[in-house]
C-alpha positions in Angstrom: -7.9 20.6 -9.6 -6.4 17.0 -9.2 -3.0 16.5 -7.8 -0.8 15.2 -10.1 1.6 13.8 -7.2 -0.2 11.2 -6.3 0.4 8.2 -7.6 -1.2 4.9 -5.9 -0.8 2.7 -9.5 2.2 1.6 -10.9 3.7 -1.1 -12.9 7.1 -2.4 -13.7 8.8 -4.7 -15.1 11.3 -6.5 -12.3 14.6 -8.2 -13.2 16.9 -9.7 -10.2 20.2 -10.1 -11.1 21.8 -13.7 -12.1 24.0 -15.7 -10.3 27.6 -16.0 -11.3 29.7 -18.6 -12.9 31.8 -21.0 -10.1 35.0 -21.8 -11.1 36.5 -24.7 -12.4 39.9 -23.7 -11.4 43.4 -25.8 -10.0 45.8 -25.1 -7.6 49.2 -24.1 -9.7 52.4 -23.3 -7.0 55.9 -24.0 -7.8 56.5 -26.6 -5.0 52.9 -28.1 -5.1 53.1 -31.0 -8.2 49.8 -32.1 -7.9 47.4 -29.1 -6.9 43.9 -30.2 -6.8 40.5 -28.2 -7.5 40.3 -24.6 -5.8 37.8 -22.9 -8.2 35.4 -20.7 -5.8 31.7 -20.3 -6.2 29.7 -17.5 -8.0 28.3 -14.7 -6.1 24.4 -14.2 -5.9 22.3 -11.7 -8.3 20.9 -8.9 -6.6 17.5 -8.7 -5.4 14.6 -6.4 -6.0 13.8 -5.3 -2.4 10.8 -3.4 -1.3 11.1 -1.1 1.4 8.7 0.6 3.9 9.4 4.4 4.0 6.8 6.6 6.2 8.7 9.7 4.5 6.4 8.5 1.1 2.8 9.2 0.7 2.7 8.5 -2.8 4.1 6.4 -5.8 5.1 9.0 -7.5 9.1 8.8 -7.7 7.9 5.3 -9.4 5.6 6.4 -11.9 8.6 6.3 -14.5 10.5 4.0 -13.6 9.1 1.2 -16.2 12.3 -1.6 -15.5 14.0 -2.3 -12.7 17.5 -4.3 -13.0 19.2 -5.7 -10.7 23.2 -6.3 -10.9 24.5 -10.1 -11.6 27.1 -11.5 -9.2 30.3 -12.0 -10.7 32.3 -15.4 -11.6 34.0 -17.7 -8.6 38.1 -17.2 -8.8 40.7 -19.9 -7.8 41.8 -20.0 -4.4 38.5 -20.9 -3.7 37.4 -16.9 -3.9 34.1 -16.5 -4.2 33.2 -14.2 -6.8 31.3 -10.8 -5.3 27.0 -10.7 -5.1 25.6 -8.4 -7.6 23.8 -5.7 -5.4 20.6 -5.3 -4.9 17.8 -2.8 -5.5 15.8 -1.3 -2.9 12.3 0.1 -3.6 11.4 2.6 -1.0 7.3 2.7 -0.9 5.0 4.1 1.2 3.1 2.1 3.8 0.1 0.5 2.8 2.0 -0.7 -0.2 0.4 -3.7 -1.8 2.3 -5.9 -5.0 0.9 -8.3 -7.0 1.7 -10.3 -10.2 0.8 -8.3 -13.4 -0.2 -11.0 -15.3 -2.1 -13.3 -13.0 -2.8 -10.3 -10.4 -1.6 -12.9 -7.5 -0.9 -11.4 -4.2 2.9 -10.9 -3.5 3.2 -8.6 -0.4 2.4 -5.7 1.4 4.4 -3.5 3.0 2.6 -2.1 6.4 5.9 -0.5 8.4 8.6 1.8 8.6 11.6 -0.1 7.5 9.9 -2.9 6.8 11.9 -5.0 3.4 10.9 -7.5 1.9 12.6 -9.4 -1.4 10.2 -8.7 -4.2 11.7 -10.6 -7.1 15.0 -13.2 -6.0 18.3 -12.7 -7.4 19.9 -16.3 -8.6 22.2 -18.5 -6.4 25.7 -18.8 -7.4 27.4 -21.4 -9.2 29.6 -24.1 -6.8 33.1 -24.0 -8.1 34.4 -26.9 -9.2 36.2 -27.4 -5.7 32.9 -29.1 -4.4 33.0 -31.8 -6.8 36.0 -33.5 -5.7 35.6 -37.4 -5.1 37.6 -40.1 -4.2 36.9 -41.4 -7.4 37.4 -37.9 -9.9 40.2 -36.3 -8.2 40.2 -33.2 -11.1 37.1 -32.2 -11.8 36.7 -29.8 -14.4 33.2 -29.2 -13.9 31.9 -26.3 -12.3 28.5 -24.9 -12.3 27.1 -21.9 -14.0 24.7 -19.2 -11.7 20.9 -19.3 -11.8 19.1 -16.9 -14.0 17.6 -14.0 -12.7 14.1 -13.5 -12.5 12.2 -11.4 -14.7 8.4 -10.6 -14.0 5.6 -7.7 -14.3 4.8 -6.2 -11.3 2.4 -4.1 -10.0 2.4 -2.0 -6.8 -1.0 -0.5 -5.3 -1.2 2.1 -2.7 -3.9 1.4 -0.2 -3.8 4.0 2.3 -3.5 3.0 5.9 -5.9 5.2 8.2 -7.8 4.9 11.8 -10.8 6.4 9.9 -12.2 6.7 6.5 -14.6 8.9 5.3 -17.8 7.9 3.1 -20.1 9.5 0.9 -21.1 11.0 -2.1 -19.2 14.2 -3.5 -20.2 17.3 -1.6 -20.8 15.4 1.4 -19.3 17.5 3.1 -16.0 15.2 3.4 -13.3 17.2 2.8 -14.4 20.4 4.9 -14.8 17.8 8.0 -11.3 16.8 7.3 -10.4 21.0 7.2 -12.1 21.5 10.4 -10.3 18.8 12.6 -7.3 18.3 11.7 -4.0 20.0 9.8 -5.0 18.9 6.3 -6.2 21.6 3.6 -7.8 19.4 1.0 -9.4 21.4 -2.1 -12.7 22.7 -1.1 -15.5 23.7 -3.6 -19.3 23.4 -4.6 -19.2 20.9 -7.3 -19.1 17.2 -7.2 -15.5 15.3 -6.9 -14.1 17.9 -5.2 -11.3 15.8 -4.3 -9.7 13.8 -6.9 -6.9 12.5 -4.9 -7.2 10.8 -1.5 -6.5 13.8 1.8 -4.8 12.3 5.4 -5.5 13.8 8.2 -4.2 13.7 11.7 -7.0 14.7 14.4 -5.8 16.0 17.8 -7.4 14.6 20.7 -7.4 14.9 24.4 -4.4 14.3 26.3 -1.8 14.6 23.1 -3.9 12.0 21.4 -4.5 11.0 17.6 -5.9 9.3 15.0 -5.6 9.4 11.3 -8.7 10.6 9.2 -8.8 9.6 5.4 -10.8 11.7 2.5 -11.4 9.3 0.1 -13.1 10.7 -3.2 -17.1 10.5 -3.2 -18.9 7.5 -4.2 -21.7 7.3 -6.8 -23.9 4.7 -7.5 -22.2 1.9 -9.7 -19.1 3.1 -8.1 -18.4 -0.5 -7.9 -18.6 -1.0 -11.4 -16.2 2.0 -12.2 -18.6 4.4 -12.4 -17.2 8.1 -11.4 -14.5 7.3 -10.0 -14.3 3.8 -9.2 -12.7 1.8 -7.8 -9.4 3.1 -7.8 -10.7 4.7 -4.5 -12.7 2.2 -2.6 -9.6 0.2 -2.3 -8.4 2.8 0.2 -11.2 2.3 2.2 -10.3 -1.0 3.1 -7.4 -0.3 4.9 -8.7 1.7 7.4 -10.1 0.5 10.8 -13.4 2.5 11.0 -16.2 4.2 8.4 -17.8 7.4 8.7 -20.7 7.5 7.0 -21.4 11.2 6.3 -25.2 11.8 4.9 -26.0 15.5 4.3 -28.8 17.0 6.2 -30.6 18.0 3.0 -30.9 14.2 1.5 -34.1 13.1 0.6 -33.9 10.4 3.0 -31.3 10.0 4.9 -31.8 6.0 5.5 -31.9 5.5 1.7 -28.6 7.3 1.1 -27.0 5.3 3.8 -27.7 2.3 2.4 -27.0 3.4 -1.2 -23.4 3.3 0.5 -23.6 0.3 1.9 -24.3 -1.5 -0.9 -21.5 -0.1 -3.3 -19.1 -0.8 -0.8 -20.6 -4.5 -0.1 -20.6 -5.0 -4.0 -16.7 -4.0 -4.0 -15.2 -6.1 -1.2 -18.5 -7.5 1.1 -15.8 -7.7 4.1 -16.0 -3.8 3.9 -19.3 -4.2 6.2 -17.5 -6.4 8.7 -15.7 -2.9 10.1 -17.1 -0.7 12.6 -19.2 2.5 11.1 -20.5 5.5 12.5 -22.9 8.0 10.6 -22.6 11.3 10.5 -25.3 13.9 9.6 -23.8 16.6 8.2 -24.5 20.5 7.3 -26.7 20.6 10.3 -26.3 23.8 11.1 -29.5 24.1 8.4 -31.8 22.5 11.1 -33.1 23.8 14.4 -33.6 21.6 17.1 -37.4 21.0 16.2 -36.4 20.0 12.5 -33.5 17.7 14.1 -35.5 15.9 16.8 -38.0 14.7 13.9 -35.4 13.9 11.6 -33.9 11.0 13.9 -36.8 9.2 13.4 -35.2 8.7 9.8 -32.2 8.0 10.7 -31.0 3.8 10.4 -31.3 2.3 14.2 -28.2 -0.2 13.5 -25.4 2.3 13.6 -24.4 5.5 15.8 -24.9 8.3 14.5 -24.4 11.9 15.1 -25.9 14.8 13.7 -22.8 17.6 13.2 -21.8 20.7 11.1 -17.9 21.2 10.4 -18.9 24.8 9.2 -20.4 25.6 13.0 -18.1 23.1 14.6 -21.4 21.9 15.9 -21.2 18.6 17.9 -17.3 17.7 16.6 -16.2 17.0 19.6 -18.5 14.5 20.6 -17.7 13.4 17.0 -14.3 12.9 18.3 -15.2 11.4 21.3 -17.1 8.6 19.2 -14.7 8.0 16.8 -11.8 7.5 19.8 -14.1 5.1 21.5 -14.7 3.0 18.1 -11.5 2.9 17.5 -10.4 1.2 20.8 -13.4 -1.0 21.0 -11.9 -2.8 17.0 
């Protein structure tokens, strides 16, 4: 069953605050005859911030949220008193955050650490007060500017998750029972395809109080890249993370053919995709004996390491590990 929870699409319509009035305001004392100009400026609108959270790992607590306002600043005073900045509006996301422009689907920002802000839509500048348009020539001005506008925009926010490793492959794979067998995560395990409808994180212990983080991305079909199955709504998590695994069950008709089925709807999707580093994994290889297994390399693609493994027997996951580690510190 899908987890509702997670979000990684949302969009909202963004409106910073405006920028206040300045003041066109004169000095007025008992014992001062001639006061001259002392009207203060506006205060700024508020911003729509962004903000890195590592306590997210979804959009969730944004799914609803379909406008976001931002206060205005308030009106300059006299005395040259500047009138307050409206205040702002802070977005906590999680990290891997991407936002772009809903209408012209520009890129904005991306949010990528803990604590990291960023201003997503700018309040507008305050008003001068009419004090900063004295002259020798206009001694009393009564002119005084009014604030900016705020900004209002359609925005969306993607989540891209940010992991060391991601894992490829069509559904029943064997994916998700990897990620159960090496790390803390207890993604939704059965025997039909799309098991997992929602991306799984993992973090993998390794020697010496070591780790990396292991994705689960949903399976890939063919024409994935066209939005077949599932889409891609999922390979965009994929290209956040540093290294592929490949996984390939034992019992494919030919394992090179399947590898490069995978290839190619992730090349179709973002061709950068093949720049990262990959490593392919065998899987449910506890089927084969060592016979069986020593014929089957012949099959298996010469331009990639690969490892022949079973997460059910825990058969060669270490040296899965050990792989993995060393990829990851050779990117």
């Amino acid at each position: 069953m899908a987890d509702s929870n997670f979000i990684d699409y949302v969009k909202f319509c963004s409106r910073s605050g405006s920028g206040g009035a300045g003041a066109a305001h004169f000095r007025r004392e008992k014992h001062v005859p001639k006061g001259g100009p002392d009207g203060g400026d506006g205060g700024r609108g508020g911003h729509i911030i962004l903000r890195g959270n590592a306590q997210h790992w979804t959009l969730l607590h944004l799914k609803y949220k379909k406008h976001v306002i931002a206060e205005s600043g308030k009106r300059g005073e006299g005395g040259r008193r500047k009138g307050a900045d409206g205040n702002d509006v802070i977005l906590d996301v999680p990290l891997g955050t991407v936002a772009r422009d809903a209408e012209t689907m520009e890129f904005r920002t991306e949010i990528t650490e803990d604590g990291q802000e960023v201003i997503l839509t700018r309040g507008g500048r305050g008003g001068l007060g009419n004090d900063h348009f004295k002259t020798s020539t206009n001694q009393a001005p009564h002119y005084a500017q009014p604030g900016e506008d705020g900004i209002e925009e359609w925005i969306i926010l993607e989540l891209k998750l940010l992991a060391d490793v991601g894992l490829v492959g069509f559904p029943n794979a064997g994916k998700s029972t990897l990620l159960s067998s090496i790390s803390a995560a207890k993604p939704e395990i059965a025997d039909y395809p799309f098991t997992t409808l929602v991306p799984n994180l993992g973090v993998v212990s390794y020697r010496d109080d070591k780790s990396f983080v292991m994705a689960d991305i949903p399976g890939i079909i063919e024409g994935a890249a066209e939005g077949k199955g599932l889409g891609l709504r999922f390979l965009r998590h994929i290209e956040r993370n540093s290294i592929l695994l490949f996984m390939v069950p034992a019992d494919a008709p030919s394992i090179e053919e399947h590898y490069r089925i995978l290839l190619n709807e992730l090349e179709k999707h973002n061709p950068e995709l093949l720049d990262k580093a990959r490593i392919l994994a065998i899987t449910k290889s506890d089927m084969l004996d060592e016979e069986l297994m020593e014929e089957m390399k012949k099959e298996v693609p010469k331009d990639v390491s690969s490892l022949f493994i079973s997460s059910v027997s825990q058969f060669n996951l270490d040296a899965l590990k050990d792989l993995i580690w060393q990829s990851i510190h050779a990117t």
